[in-house]
PyMOL commands that place a pseudoatom at each C-alpha (Angstrom):
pseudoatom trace, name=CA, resn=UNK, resi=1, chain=A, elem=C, hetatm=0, pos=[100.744, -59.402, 60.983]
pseudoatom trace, name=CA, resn=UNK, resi=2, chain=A, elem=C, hetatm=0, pos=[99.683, -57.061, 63.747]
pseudoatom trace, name=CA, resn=UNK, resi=3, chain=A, elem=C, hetatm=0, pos=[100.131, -53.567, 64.236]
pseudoatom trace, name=CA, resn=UNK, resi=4, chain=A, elem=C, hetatm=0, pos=[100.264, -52.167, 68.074]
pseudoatom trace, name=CA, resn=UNK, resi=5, chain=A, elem=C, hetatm=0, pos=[99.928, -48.818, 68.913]
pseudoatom trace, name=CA, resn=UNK, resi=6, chain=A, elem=C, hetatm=0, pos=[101.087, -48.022, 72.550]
pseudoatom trace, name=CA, resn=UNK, resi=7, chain=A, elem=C, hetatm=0, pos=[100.269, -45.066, 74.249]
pseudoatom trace, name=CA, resn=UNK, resi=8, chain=A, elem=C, hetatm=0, pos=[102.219, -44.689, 77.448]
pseudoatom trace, name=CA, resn=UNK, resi=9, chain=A, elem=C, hetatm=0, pos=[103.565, -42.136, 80.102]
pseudoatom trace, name=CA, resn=UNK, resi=10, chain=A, elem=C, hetatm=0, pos=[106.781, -41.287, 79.475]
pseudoatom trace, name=CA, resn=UNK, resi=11, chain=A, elem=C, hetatm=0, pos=[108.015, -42.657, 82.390]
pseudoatom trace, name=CA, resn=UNK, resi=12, chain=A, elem=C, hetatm=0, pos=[107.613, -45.741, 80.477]
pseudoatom trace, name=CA, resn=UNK, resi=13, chain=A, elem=C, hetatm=0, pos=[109.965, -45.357, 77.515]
pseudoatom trace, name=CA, resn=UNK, resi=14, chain=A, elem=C, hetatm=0, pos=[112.541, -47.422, 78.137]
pseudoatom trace, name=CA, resn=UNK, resi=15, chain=A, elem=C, hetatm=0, pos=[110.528, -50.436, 79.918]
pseudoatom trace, name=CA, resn=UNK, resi=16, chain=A, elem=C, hetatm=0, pos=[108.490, -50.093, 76.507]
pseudoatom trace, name=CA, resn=UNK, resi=17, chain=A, elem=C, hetatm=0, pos=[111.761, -50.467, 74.885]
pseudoatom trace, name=CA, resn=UNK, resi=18, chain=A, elem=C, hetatm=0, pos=[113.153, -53.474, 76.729]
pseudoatom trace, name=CA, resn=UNK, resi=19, chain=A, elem=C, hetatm=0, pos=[109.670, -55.080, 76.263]
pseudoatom trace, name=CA, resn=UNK, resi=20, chain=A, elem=C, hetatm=0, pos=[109.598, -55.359, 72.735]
pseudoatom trace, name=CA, resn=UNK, resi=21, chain=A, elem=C, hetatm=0, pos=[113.314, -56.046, 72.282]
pseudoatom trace, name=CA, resn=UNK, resi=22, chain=A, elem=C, hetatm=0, pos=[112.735, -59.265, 74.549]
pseudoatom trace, name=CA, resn=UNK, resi=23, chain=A, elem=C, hetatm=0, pos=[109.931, -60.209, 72.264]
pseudoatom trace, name=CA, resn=UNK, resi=24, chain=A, elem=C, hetatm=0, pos=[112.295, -60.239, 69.701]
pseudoatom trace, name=CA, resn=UNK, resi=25, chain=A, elem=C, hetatm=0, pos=[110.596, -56.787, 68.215]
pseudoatom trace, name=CA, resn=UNK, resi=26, chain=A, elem=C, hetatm=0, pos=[112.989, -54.626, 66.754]
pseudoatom trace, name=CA, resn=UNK, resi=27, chain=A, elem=C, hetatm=0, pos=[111.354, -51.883, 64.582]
pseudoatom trace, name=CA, resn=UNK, resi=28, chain=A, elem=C, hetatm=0, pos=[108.497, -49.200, 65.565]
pseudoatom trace, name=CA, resn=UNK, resi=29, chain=A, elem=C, hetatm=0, pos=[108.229, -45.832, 65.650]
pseudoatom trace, name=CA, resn=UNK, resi=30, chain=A, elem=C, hetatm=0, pos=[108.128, -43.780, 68.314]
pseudoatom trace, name=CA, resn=UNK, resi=31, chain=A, elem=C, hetatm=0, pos=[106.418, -40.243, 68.980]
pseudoatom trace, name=CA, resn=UNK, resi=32, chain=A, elem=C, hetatm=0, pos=[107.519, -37.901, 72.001]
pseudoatom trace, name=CA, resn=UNK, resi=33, chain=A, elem=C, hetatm=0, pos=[105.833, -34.802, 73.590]
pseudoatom trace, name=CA, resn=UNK, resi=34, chain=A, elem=C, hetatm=0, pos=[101.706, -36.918, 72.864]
pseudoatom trace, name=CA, resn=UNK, resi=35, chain=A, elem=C, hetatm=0, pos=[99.284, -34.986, 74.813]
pseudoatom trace, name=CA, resn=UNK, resi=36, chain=A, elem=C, hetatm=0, pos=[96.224, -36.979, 76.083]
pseudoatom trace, name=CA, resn=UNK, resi=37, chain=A, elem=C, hetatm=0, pos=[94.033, -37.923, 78.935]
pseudoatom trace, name=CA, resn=UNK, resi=38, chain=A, elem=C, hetatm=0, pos=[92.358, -41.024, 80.171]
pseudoatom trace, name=CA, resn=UNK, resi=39, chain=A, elem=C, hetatm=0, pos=[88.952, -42.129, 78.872]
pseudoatom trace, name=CA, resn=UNK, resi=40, chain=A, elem=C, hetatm=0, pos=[87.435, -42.995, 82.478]
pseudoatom trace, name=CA, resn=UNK, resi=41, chain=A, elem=C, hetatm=0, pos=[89.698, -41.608, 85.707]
pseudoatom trace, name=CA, resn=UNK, resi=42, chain=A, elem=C, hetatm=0, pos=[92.968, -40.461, 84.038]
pseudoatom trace, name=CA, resn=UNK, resi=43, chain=A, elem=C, hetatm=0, pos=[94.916, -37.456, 84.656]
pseudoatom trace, name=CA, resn=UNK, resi=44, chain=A, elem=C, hetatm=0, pos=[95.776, -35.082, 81.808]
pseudoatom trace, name=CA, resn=UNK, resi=45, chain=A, elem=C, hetatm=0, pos=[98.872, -34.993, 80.147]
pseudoatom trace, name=CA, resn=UNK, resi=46, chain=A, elem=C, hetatm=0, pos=[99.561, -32.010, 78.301]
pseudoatom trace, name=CA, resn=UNK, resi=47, chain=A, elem=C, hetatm=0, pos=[102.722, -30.998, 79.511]
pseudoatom trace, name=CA, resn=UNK, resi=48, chain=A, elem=C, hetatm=0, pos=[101.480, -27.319, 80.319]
pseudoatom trace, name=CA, resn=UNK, resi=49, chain=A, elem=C, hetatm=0, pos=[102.185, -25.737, 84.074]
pseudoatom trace, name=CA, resn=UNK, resi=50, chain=A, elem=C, hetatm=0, pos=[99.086, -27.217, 85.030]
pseudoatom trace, name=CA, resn=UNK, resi=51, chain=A, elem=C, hetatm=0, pos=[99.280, -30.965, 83.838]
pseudoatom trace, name=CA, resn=UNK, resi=52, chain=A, elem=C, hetatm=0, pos=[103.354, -31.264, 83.168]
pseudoatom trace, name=CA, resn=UNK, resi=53, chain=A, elem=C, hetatm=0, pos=[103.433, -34.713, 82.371]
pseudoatom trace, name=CA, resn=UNK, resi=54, chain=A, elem=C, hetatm=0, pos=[104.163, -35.907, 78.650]
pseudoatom trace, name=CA, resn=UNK, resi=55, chain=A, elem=C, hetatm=0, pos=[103.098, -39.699, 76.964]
pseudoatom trace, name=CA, resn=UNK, resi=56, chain=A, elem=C, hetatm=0, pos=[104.351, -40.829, 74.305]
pseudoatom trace, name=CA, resn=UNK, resi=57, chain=A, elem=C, hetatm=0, pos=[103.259, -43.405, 71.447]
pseudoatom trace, name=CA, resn=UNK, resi=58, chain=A, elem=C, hetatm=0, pos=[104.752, -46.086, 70.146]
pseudoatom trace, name=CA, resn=UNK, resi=59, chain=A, elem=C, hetatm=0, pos=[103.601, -48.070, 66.645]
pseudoatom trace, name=CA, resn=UNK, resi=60, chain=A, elem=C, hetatm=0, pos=[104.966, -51.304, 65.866]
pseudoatom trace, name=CA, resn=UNK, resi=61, chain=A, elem=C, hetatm=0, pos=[104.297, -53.892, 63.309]
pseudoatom trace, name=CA, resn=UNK, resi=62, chain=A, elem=C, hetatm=0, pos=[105.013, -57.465, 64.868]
pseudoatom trace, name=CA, resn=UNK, resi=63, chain=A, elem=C, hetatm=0, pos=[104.594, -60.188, 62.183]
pseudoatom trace, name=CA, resn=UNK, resi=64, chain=A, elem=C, hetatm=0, pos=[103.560, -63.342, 64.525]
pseudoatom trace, name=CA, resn=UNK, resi=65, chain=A, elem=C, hetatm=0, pos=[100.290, -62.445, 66.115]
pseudoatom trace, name=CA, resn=UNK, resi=66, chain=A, elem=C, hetatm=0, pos=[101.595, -65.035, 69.046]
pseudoatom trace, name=CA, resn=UNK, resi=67, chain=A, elem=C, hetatm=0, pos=[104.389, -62.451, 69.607]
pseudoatom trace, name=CA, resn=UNK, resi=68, chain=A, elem=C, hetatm=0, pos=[101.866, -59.782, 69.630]
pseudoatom trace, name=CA, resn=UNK, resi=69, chain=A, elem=C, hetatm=0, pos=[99.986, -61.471, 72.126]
pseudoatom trace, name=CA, resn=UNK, resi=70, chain=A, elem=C, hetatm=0, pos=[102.621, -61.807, 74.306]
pseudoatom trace, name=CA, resn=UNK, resi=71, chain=A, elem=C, hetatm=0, pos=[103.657, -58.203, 73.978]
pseudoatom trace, name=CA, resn=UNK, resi=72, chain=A, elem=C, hetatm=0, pos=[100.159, -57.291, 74.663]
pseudoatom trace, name=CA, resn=UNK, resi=73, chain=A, elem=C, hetatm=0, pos=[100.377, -59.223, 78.107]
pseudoatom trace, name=CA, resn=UNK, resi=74, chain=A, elem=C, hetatm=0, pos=[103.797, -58.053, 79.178]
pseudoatom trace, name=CA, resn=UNK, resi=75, chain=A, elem=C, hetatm=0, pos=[102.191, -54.524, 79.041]
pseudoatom trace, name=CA, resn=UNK, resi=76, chain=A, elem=C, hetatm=0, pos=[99.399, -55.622, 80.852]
pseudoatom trace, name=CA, resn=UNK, resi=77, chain=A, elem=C, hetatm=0, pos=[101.313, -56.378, 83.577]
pseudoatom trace, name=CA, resn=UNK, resi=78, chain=A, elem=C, hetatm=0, pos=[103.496, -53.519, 83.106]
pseudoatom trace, name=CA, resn=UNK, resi=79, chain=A, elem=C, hetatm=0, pos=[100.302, -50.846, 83.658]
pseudoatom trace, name=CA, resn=UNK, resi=80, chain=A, elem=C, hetatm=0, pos=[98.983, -53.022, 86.621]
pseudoatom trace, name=CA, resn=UNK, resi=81, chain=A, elem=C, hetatm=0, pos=[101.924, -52.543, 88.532]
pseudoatom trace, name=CA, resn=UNK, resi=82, chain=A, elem=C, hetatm=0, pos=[101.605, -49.147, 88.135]
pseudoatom trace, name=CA, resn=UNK, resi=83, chain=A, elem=C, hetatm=0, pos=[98.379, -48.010, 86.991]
pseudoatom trace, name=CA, resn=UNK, resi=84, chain=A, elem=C, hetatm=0, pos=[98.320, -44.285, 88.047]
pseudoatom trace, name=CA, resn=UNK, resi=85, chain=A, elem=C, hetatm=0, pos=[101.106, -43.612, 85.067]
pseudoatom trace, name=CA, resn=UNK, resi=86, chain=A, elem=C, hetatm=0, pos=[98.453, -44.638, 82.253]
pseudoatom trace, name=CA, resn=UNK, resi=87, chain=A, elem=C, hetatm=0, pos=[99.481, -47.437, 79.819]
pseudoatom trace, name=CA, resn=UNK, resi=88, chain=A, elem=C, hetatm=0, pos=[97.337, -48.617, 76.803]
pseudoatom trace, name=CA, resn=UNK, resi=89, chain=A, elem=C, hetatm=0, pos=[97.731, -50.699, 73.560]
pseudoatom trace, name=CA, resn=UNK, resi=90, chain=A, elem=C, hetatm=0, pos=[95.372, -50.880, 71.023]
pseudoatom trace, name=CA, resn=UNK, resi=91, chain=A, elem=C, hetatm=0, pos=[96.108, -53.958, 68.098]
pseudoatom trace, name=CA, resn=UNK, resi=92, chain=A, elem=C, hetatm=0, pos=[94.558, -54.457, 65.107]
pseudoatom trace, name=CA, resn=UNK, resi=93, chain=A, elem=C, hetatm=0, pos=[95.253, -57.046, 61.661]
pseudoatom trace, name=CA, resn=UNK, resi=94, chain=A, elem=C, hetatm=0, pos=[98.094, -55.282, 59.038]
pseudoatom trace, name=CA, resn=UNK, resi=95, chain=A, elem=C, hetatm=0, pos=[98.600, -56.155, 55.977]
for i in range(1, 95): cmd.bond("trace and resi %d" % i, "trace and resi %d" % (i + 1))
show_as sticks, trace
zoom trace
Protein backbone atom coordinates (compact mmCIF):
# COMPACT_ATOMS: atom_id res chain seq x y z
CA UNK A 1 0.00 0.00 0.00
CA UNK A 2 0.98 3.58 -0.66
CA UNK A 3 -0.02 6.66 0.83
CA UNK A 4 0.12 10.03 -1.48
CA UNK A 5 -0.05 13.25 -0.19
CA UNK A 6 -0.83 15.95 -2.89
CA UNK A 7 -0.33 19.39 -2.40
CA UNK A 8 -1.86 21.44 -5.16
CA UNK A 9 -3.28 24.97 -6.14
CA UNK A 10 -6.65 25.06 -5.86
CA UNK A 11 -7.20 25.59 -9.22
CA UNK A 12 -6.51 22.00 -9.34
CA UNK A 13 -9.28 20.41 -7.28
CA UNK A 14 -11.32 18.94 -9.50
CA UNK A 15 -8.57 17.69 -12.18
CA UNK A 16 -7.12 16.10 -8.82
CA UNK A 17 -10.45 14.62 -8.45
CA UNK A 18 -11.01 13.19 -11.91
CA UNK A 19 -7.39 11.86 -11.69
CA UNK A 20 -7.75 9.56 -9.02
CA UNK A 21 -11.31 8.49 -9.85
CA UNK A 22 -9.85 7.27 -13.35
CA UNK A 23 -7.26 5.35 -11.45
CA UNK A 24 -9.90 3.66 -9.93
CA UNK A 25 -9.08 5.69 -6.44
CA UNK A 26 -12.00 6.41 -4.57
CA UNK A 27 -11.21 7.45 -0.94
CA UNK A 28 -8.78 10.39 0.41
CA UNK A 29 -9.12 13.17 2.29
CA UNK A 30 -9.03 16.40 1.35
CA UNK A 31 -7.92 19.76 3.18
CA UNK A 32 -9.01 23.35 1.85
CA UNK A 33 -7.71 26.89 2.69
CA UNK A 34 -3.41 25.04 2.98
CA UNK A 35 -1.13 27.91 3.04
CA UNK A 36 2.38 27.26 1.57
CA UNK A 37 5.08 28.33 -0.76
CA UNK A 38 7.44 26.67 -3.13
CA UNK A 39 10.78 25.24 -1.97
CA UNK A 40 12.91 26.77 -5.01
CA UNK A 41 10.90 29.63 -7.29
CA UNK A 42 7.27 29.35 -6.03
CA UNK A 43 4.91 32.00 -5.25
CA UNK A 44 3.26 32.19 -1.83
CA UNK A 45 0.00 31.07 -1.13
CA UNK A 46 -1.47 32.34 1.87
CA UNK A 47 -4.57 33.65 0.79
CA UNK A 48 -3.92 37.18 2.49
CA UNK A 49 -4.38 40.61 0.23
CA UNK A 50 -0.96 40.19 -0.69
CA UNK A 51 -0.63 36.46 -1.89
CA UNK A 52 -4.63 35.55 -2.41
CA UNK A 53 -4.19 32.29 -3.74
CA UNK A 54 -5.19 29.09 -1.60
CA UNK A 55 -3.70 25.12 -2.16
CA UNK A 56 -5.07 22.56 -0.95
CA UNK A 57 -3.93 18.87 0.12
CA UNK A 58 -5.08 15.85 -0.68
CA UNK A 59 -4.07 12.27 1.25
CA UNK A 60 -4.92 9.11 -0.25
CA UNK A 61 -4.15 5.57 0.48
CA UNK A 62 -3.98 3.55 -2.94
CA UNK A 63 -3.44 -0.19 -2.24
CA UNK A 64 -1.54 -1.29 -5.66
CA UNK A 65 1.70 0.60 -5.71
CA UNK A 66 1.30 0.14 -9.79
CA UNK A 67 -1.81 2.36 -9.39
CA UNK A 68 0.16 4.70 -7.35
CA UNK A 69 2.64 4.94 -9.89
CA UNK A 70 0.43 5.77 -12.39
CA UNK A 71 -1.28 8.41 -10.32
CA UNK A 72 2.06 9.78 -9.59
CA UNK A 73 2.67 10.24 -13.47
CA UNK A 74 -0.73 11.58 -14.41
CA UNK A 75 0.17 14.45 -11.97
CA UNK A 76 3.34 14.82 -13.42
CA UNK A 77 1.98 15.68 -16.44
CA UNK A 78 -0.73 17.56 -14.92
CA UNK A 79 1.97 20.26 -13.17
CA UNK A 80 4.06 20.33 -16.47
CA UNK A 81 1.37 21.64 -18.36
CA UNK A 82 1.01 24.17 -16.06
CA UNK A 83 3.78 24.63 -13.81
CA UNK A 84 3.31 28.26 -12.54
CA UNK A 85 0.06 26.86 -10.39
CA UNK A 86 2.45 24.56 -8.15
CA UNK A 87 1.63 20.80 -8.01
CA UNK A 88 3.52 18.23 -5.80
CA UNK A 89 3.07 14.61 -4.47
CA UNK A 90 5.05 13.14 -2.04
CA UNK A 91 4.50 8.89 -1.60
CA UNK A 92 5.69 6.83 0.84
CA UNK A 93 5.01 2.67 1.98
CA UNK A 94 1.56 2.36 4.45
CA UNK A 95 0.81 -0.18 6.28
Amino acid sequence: MKALFIAFNQAYNQDIIKILEFHGQRGFTRWTGVGGRGSSDGIPHYGDHAWPEMNQAVLSFVPDGATAEKIIAALGRLDASTPALGLRVFSWDAD
